[in-house]
DOMI-156638 format. One record per atom (N, C-alpha, C): z negated, y negated, x negated; residue in three letters. Coordinates in steps of 0.2 Angstrom, whole numbers, plus 5000, padded with zeros to 4 digits. Example, Ala and Ser with C-alpha at 12.3 -4.5 7.8 and 13.67 -1.06 7.14 Angstrom:
496150284934ALA 496150224938ALA 496150164934ALA 496550114936SER 496450054932SER 496150004936SER 
//
This chain:
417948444926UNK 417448494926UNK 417048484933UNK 417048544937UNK 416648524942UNK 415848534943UNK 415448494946UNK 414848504946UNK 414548564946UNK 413848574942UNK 413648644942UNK 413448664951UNK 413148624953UNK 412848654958UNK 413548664963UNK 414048644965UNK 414448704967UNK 414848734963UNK 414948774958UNK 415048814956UNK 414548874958UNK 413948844958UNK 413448914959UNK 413648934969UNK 413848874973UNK 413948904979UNK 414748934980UNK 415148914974UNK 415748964976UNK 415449034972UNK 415049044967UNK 415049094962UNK 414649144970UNK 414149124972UNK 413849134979UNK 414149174983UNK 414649134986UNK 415049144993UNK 415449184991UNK 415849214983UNK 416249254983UNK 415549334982UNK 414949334981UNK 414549394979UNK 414349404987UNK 414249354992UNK 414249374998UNK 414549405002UNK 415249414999UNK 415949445005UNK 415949495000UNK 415849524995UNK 415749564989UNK 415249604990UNK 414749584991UNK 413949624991UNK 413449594995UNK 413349605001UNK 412949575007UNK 412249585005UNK 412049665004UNK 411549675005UNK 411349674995UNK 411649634990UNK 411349644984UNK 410849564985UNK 411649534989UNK 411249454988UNK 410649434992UNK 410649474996UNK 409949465002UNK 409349494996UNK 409549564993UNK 409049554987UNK 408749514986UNK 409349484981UNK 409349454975UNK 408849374978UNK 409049334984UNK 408749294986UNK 407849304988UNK 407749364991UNK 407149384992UNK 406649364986UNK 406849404979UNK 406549424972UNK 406549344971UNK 407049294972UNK 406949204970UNK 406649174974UNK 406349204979UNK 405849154983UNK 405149184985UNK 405149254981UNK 404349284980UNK 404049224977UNK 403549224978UNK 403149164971UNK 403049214966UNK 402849194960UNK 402349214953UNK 401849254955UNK 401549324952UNK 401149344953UNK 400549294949UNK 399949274953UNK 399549244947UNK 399249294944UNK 398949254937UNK 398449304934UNK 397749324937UNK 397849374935UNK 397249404939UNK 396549414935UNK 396049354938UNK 395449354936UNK 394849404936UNK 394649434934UNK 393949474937UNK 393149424934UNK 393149424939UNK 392449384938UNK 391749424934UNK 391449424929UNK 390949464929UNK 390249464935UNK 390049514937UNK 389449524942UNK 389049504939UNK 388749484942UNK 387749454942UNK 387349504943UNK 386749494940UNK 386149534943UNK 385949534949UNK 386249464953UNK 385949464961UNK 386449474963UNK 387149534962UNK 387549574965UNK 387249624969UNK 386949634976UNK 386649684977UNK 386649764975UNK 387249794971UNK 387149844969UNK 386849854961UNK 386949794960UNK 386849774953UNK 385849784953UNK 385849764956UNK 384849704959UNK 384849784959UNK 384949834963UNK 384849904965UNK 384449934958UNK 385149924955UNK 385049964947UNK 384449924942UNK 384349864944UNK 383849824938UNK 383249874940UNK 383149884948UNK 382549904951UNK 382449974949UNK 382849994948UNK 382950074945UNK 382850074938UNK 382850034934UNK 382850024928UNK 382050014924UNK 381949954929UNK 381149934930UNK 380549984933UNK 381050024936UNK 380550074941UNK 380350134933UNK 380950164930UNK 380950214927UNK 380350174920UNK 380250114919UNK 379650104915UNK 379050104917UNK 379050084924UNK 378350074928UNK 378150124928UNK 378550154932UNK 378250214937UNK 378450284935UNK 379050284930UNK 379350374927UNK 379650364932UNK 379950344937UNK 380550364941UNK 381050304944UNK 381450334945UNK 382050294949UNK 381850274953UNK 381350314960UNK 381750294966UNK 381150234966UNK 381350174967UNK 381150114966UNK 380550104976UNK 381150124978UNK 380850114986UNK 380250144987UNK 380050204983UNK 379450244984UNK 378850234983UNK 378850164978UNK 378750134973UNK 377950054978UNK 378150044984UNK 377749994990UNK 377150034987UNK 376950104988UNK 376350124993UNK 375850134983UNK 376350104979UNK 375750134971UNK 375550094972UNK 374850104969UNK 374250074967UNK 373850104959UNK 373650064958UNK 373050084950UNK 372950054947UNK 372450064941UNK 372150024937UNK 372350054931UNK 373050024927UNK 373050074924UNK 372750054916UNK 372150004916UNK 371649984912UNK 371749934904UNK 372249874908UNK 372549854905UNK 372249764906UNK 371549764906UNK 371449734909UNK 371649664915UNK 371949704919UNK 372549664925UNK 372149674930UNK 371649724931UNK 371449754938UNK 371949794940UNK 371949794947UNK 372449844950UNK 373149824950UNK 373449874947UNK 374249864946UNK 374549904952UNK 375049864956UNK 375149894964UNK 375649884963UNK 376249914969UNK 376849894971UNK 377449884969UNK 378149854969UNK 378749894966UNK 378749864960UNK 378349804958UNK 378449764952UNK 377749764948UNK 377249804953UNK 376849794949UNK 376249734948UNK 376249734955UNK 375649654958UNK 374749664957UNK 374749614951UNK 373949644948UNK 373549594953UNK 372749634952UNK 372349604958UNK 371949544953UNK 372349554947UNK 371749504940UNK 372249444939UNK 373049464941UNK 373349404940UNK 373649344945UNK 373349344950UNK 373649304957UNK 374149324960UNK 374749374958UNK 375149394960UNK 375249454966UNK 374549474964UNK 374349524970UNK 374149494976UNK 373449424975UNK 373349394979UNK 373849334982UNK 374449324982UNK 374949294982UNK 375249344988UNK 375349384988UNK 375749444988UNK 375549454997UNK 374749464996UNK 374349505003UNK 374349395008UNK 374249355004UNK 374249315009UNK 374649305012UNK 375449295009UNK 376049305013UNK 376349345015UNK 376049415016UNK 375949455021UNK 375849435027UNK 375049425025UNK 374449395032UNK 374949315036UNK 375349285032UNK 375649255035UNK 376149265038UNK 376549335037UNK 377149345042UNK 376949395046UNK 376049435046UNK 375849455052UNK 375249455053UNK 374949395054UNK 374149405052UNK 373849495058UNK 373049495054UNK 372749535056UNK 372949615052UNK 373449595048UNK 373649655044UNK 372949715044UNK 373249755039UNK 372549805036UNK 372249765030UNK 372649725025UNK 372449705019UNK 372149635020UNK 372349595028UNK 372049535025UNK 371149515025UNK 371049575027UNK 370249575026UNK 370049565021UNK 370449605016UNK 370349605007UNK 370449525005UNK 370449485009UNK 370949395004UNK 370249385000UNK 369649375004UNK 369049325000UNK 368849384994UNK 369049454994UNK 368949474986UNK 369449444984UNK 369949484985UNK 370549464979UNK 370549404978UNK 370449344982UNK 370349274978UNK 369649304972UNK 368949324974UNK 368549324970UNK 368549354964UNK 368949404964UNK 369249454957UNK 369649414953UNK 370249394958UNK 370749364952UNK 370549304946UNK 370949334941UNK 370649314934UNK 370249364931UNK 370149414934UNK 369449454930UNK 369849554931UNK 369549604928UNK 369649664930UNK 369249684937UNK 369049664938UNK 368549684944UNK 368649714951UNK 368349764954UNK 368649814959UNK 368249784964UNK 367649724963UNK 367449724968UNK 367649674975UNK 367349734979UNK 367549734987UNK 368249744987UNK 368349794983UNK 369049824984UNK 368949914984UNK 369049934979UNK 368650004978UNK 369350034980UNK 369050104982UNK 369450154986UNK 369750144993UNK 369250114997UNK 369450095005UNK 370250055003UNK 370149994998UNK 370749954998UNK 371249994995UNK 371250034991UNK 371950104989UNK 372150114995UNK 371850154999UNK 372050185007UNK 372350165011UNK 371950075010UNK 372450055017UNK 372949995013UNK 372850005005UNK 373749985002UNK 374350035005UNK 374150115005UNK 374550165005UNK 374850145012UNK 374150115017UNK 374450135023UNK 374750055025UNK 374549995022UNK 375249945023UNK 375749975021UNK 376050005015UNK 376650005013UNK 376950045017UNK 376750075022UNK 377150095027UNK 377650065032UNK 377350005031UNK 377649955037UNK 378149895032UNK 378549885036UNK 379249865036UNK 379049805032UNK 378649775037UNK 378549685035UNK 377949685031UNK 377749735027UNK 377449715021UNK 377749735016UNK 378349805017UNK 378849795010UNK 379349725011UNK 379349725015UNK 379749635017UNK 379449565011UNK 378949595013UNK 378449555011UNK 378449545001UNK 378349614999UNK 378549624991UNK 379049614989UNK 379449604994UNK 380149604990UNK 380149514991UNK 380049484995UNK 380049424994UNK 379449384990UNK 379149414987UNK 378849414980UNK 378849404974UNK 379349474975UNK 379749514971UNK 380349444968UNK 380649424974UNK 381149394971UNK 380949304968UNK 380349284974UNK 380049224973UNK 380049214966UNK 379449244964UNK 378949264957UNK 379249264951UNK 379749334951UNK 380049364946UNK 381049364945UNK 381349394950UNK 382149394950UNK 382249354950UNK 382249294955UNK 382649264957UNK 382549174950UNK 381949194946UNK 381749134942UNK 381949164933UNK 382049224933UNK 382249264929UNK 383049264928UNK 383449294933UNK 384049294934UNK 384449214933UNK 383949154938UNK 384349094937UNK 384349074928UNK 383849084926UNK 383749044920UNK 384549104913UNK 384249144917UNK 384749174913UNK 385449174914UNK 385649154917UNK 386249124918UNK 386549064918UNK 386049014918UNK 386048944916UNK 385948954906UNK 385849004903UNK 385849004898UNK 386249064895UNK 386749064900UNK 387749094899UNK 387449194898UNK 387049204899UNK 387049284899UNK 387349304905UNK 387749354903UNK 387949404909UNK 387349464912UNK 387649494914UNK 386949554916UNK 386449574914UNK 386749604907UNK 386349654904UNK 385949594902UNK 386049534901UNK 385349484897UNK 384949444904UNK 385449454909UNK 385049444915UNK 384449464916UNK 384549544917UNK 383949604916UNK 383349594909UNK 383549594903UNK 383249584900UNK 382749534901UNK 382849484905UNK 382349404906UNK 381849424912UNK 382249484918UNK 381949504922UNK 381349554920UNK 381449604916UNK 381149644914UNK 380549604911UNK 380649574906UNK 380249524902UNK 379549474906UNK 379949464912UNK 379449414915UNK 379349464920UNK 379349524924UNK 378849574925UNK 378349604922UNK 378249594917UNK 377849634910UNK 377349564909UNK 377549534908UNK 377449454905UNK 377149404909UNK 377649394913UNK 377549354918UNK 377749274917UNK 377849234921UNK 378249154921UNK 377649134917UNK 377849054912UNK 377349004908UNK 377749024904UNK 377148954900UNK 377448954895UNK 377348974887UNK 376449014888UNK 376149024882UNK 376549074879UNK 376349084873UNK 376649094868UNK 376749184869UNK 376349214875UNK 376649284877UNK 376649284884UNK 377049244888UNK 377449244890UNK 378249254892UNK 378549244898UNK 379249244897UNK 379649194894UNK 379249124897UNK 379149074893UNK 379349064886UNK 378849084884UNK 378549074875UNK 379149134872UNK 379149194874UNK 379649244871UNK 380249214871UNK 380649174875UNK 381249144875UNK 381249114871UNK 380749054872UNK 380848984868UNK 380749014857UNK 380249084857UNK 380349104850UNK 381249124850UNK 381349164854UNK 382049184853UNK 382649124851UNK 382349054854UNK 382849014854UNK 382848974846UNK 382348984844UNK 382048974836UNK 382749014831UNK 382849074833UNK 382949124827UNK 383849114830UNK 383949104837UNK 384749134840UNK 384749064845UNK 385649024847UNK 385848994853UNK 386049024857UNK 385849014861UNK 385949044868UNK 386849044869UNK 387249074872UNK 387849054875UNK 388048994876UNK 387648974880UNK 387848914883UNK 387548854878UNK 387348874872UNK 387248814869UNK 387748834863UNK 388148874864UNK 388648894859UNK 388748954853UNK 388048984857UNK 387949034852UNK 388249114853UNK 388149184851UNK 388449234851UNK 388049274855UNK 388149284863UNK 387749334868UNK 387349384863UNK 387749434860UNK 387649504856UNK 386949454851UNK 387049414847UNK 386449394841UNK 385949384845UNK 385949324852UNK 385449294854UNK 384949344860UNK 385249394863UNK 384949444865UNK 384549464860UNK 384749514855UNK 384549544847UNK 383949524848UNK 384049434847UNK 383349394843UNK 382849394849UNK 383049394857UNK 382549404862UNK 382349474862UNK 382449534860UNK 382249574863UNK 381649584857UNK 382049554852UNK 381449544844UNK 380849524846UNK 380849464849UNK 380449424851UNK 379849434856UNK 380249474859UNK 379749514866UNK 379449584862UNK 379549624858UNK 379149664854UNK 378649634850UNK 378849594850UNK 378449544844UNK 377749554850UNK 377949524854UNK 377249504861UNK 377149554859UNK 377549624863UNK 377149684866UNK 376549724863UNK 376749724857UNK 376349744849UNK 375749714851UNK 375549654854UNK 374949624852UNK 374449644856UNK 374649684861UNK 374549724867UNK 374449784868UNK 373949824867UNK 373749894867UNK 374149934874UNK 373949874879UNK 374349934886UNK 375249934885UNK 375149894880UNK 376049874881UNK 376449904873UNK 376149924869UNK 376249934862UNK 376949964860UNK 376750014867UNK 377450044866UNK 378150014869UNK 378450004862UNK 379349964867UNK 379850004866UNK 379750064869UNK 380250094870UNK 380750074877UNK 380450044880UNK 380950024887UNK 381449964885UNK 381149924877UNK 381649884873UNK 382149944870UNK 381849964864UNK 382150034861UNK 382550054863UNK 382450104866UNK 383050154870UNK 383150134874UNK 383050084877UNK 383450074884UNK 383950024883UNK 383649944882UNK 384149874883UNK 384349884876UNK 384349884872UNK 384349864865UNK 384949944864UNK 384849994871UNK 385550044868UNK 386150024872UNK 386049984876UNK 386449944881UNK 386849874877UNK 386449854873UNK 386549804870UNK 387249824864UNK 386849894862UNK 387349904855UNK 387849944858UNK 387949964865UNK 388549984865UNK 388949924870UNK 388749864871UNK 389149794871UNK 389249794878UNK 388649834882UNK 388849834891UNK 388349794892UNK 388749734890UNK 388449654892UNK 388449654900UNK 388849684905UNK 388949694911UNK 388549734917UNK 388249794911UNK 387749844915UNK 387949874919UNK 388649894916UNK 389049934920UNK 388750014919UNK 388950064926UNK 388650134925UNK 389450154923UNK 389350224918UNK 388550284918UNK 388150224914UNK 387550224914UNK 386950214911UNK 386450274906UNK 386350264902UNK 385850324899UNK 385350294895UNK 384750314897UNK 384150274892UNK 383650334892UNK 383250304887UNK 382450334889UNK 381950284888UNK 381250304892UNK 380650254893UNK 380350314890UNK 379850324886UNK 379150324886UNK 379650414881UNK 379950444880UNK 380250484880UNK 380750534883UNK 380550494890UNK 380950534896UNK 381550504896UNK 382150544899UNK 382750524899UNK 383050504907UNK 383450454907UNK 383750424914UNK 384250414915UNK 384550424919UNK 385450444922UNK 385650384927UNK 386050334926UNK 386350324934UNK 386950314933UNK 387550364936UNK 387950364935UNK 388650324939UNK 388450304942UNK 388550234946UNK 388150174950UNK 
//
């Protein structure tokens, strides 16, 4: 019996004077490698078109509209005892985060229009109080938000504050998007701590009732029990009572399993209907 390995080179040599261009093939298709399997990674919230959409999402509760960007120059007291509720996320002048907002502005230009305002805004924050702020301060909010480096400014607030502490946490506790958004939305409304109606506290009740992913429990149940949980707050709170930005919006995201927040998109806020179809 002769060795396998030449067998295969006379089996070979007789296909090459036979079929030149089969075995030129045939050698090509044996030395391609293996297709690997092909992984898709799921996106994050801090996928820039992703982050686009949360904004849009967030805007359609704040503000009744999409377009998030248009969103620098609001301003209002919309009597929730916050004081003034400004900006893309909603920077109150009763919570520090409005005063937070205006000094690192004045840091990345002093002399602004708004840094005049810092010794109210210190003296207000904590209370509802307009004083030394009034009308004059509306006007010339409108008229910062025109300039580059004070929307520069919100958005690196924006992410400080809320996104970027929101989105981490929710991903260290195995959520994909759509529960990403959920922690963001939550801790915009709420805001970071840890009292009991905070983003904080609303988590930590969630974690009572549901496991998180990452501690081996079911994405779909432990959302459920957060979004419960955060209606639970809302209720206790006349400006916030209504949760329909849970309702119809996350919780119809949820039940149709676009753990990913992928578009089309369809929700309502407040009764109104919103579209984003990519």
């Amino acid at each position: 019996m002769q060795p396998k390995h030449r067998t295969v080179r006379v089996a070979l040599a007789a296909l090459l004077i036979a079929a030149p261009a089969a075995l030129a093939a045939a050698n090509v298709a044996a030395a391609a490698p293996a297709p690997a399997a092909v992984q898709v990674k799921a996106v994050g919230l801090d996928d820039p078109h992703k982050k686009d959409i949360a904004m849009q999402l967030v805007s359609s509760a704040e503000n009744s509209s999409l377009d998030w960007k248009a969103q620098y120059k609001y301003i209002e007291d919309i009597k929730d005892g916050r004081g003034y509720t400004a900006g893309i996320i909603g920077f109150c002048s009763g919570t520090g985060d409005m005063l937070e907002l205006v000094e690192h502005y004045t840091d990345l230009k002093p002399g602004n229009v708004l840094a005049k305002y810092l010794p109210a805004l210190r003296k207000v924050n904590g209370t509802d109080s307009h004083s030394g702020l009034g009308s004059a301060f509306e006007r010339d909010w409108a008229t910062a938000a025109k300039d580059g480096v004070f929307q520069q400014a919100q958005n690196d607030e924006r992410d400080r504050v809320y996104f970027n502490p929101a989105v981490g946490q929710a991903k260290s506790d195995g959520l994909r998007a759509l529960g990403q958004f959920a922690y963001y939305d939550a801790i915009v409304m709420h805001g970071p701590g840890t009292s009991s109606d905070s983003f904080g506290g609303i988590r930590k009740a969630a974690m009572k009732k549901a496991k998180t992913p990452a501690q081996g429990g079911d994405e779909a149940t432990y959302l459920k029990a957060f979004l419960e949980a955060r209606k639970v707050v809302m209720k206790q709170e006349e400006a916030h009572a209504d949760t329909s930005r849970v309702d119809t919006e996350q919780s119809v995201f949820l039940n149709a399993k676009n753990f990913d927040l992928n578009p089309p998109l369809k929700w309502k806020v407040y009764g109104d209907s919103y579209t984003i179809n990519s």
